[in-house]
N, CA and C atoms as a LAMMPS dump frame, in Angstrom:
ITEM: TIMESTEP
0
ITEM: NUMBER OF ATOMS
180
ITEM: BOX BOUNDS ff ff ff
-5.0000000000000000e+02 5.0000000000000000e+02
-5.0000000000000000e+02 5.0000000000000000e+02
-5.0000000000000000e+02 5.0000000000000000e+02
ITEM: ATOMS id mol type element x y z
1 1 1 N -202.873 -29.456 263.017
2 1 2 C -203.88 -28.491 263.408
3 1 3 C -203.592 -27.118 262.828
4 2 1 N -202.993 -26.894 261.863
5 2 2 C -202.53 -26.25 261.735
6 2 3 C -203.607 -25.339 260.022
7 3 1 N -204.304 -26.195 259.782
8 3 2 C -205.932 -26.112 258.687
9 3 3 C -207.164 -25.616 260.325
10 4 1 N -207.301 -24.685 259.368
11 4 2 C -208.938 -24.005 260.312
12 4 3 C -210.208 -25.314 260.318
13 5 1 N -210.364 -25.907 259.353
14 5 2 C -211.696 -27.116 259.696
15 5 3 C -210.775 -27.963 260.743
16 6 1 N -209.802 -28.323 260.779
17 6 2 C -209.288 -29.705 261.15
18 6 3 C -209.007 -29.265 262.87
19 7 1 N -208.464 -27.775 263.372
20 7 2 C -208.131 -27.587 264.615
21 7 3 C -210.483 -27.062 264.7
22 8 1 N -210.948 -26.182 264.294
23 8 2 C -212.452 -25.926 264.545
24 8 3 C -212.997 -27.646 264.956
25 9 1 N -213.111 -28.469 264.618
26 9 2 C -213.879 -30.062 264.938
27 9 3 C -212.849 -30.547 266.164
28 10 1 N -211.585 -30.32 266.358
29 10 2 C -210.925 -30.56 267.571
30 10 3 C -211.486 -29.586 269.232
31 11 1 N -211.221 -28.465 268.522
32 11 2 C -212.065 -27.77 269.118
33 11 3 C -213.848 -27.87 269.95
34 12 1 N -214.595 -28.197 268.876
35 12 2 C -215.649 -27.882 269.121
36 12 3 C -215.967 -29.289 270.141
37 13 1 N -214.76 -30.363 269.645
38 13 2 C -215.18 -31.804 270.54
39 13 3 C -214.297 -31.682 271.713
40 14 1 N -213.675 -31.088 271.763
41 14 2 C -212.982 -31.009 272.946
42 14 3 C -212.443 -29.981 274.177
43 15 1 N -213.522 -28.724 273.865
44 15 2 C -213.124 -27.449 274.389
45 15 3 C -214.929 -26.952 274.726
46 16 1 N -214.9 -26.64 276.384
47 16 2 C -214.098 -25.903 277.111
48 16 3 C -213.449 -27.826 278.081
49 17 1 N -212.613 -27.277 278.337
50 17 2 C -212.015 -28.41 279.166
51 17 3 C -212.884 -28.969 280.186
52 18 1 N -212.777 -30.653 279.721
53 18 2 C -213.912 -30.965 280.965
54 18 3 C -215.515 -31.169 280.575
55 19 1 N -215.587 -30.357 279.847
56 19 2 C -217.186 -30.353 279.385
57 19 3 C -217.309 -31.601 278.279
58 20 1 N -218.903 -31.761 277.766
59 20 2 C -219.269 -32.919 277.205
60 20 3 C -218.697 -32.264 275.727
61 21 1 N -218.367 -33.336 274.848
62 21 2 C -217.979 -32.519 273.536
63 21 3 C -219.362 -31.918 272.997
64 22 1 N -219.325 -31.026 272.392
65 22 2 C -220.024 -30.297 271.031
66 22 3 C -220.185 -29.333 271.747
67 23 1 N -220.121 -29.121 273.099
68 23 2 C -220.5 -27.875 273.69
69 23 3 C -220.436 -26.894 273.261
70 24 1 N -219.793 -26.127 272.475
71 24 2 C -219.689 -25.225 271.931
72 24 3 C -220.296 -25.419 270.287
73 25 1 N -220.579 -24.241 269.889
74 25 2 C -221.446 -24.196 268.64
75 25 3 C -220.177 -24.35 267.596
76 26 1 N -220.644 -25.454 266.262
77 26 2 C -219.71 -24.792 265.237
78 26 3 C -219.245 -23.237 264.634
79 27 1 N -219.996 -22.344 265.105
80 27 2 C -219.168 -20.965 264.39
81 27 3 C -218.626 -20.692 266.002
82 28 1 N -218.858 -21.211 267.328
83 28 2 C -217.669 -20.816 268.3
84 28 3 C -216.567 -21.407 268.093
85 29 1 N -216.651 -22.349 267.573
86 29 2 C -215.638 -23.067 267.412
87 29 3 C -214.192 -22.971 266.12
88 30 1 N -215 -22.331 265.119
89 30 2 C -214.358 -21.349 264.303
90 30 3 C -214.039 -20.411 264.779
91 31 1 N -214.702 -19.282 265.373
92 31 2 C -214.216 -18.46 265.644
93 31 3 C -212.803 -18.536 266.94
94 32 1 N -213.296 -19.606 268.004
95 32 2 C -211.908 -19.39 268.611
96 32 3 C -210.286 -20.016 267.586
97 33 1 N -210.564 -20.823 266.89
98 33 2 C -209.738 -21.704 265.595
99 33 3 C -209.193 -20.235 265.588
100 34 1 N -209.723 -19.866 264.362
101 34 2 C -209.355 -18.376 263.839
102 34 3 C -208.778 -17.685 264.673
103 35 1 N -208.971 -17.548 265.456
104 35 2 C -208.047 -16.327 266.631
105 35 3 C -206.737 -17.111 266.911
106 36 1 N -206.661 -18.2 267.334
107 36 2 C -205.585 -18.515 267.325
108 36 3 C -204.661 -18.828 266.58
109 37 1 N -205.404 -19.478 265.294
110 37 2 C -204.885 -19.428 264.548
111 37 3 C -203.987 -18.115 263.083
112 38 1 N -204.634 -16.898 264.253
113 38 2 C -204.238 -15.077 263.678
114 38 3 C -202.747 -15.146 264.1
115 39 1 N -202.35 -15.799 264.836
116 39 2 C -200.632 -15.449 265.749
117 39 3 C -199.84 -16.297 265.214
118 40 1 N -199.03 -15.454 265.077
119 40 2 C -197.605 -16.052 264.602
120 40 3 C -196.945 -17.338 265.17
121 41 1 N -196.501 -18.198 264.943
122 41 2 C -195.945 -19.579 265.817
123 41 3 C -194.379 -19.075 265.905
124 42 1 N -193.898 -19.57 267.519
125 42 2 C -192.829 -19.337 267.196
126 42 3 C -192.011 -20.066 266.906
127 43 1 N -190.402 -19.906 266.388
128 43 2 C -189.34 -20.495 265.975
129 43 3 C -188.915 -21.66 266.737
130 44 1 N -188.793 -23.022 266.166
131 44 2 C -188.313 -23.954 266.411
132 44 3 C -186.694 -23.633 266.819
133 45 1 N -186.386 -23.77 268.375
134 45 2 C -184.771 -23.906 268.316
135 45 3 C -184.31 -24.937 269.326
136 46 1 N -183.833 -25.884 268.075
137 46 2 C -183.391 -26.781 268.523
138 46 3 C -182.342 -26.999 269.631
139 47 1 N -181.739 -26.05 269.598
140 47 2 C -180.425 -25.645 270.899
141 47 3 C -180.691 -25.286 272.148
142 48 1 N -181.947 -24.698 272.176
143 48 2 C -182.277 -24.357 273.518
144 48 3 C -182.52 -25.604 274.529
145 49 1 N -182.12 -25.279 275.433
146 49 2 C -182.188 -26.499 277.013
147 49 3 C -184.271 -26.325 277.196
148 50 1 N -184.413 -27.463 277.539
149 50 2 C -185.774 -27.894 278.481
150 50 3 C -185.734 -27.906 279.563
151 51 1 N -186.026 -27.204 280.508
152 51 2 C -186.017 -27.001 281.821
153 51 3 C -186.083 -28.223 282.392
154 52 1 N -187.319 -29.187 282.057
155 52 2 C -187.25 -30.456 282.419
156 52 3 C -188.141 -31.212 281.528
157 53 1 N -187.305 -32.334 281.142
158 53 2 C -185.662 -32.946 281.772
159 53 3 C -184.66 -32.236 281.064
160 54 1 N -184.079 -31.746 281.939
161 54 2 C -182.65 -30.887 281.226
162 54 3 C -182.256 -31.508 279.681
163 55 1 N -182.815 -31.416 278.748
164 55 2 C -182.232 -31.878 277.424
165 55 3 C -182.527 -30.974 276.708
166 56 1 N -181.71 -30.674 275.478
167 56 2 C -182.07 -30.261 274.107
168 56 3 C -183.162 -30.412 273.247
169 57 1 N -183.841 -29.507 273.091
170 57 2 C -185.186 -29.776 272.496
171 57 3 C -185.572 -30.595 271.326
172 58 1 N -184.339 -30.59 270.539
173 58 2 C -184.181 -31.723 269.28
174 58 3 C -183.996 -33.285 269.919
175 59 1 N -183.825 -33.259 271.391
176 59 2 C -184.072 -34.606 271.536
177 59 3 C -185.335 -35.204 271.371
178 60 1 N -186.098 -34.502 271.438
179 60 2 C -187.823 -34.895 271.53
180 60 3 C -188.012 -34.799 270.105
């Protein structure tokens, strides 16, 4: 999800939660894509603990 068409058609079929898909228009559906897709992702760290189940995140 990480391509604007490919997370926008996830989107538009599956957002707002609950509702029938398409609900939302294709350019809402871009446009929320795009916004989220504006922010930085953060850093993978593998060392850090999972609250639950207490494991290392590289176990998953």
């Amino acid at each position: 999800m990480h391509k604007l068409p490919t997370m926008a058609a996830f989107v538009r079929y599956n957002m707002p939660y609950g509702s029938a898909p398409n609900t939302l228009t294709a350019q809402q559906a871009y446009d929320v894509s795009a916004y989220v897709l504006s922010h930085s992702r953060p850093k993978f760290n593998g060392q850090r603990t999972i609250a639950f189940p207490p494991r290392k995140a590289s176990f998953y």
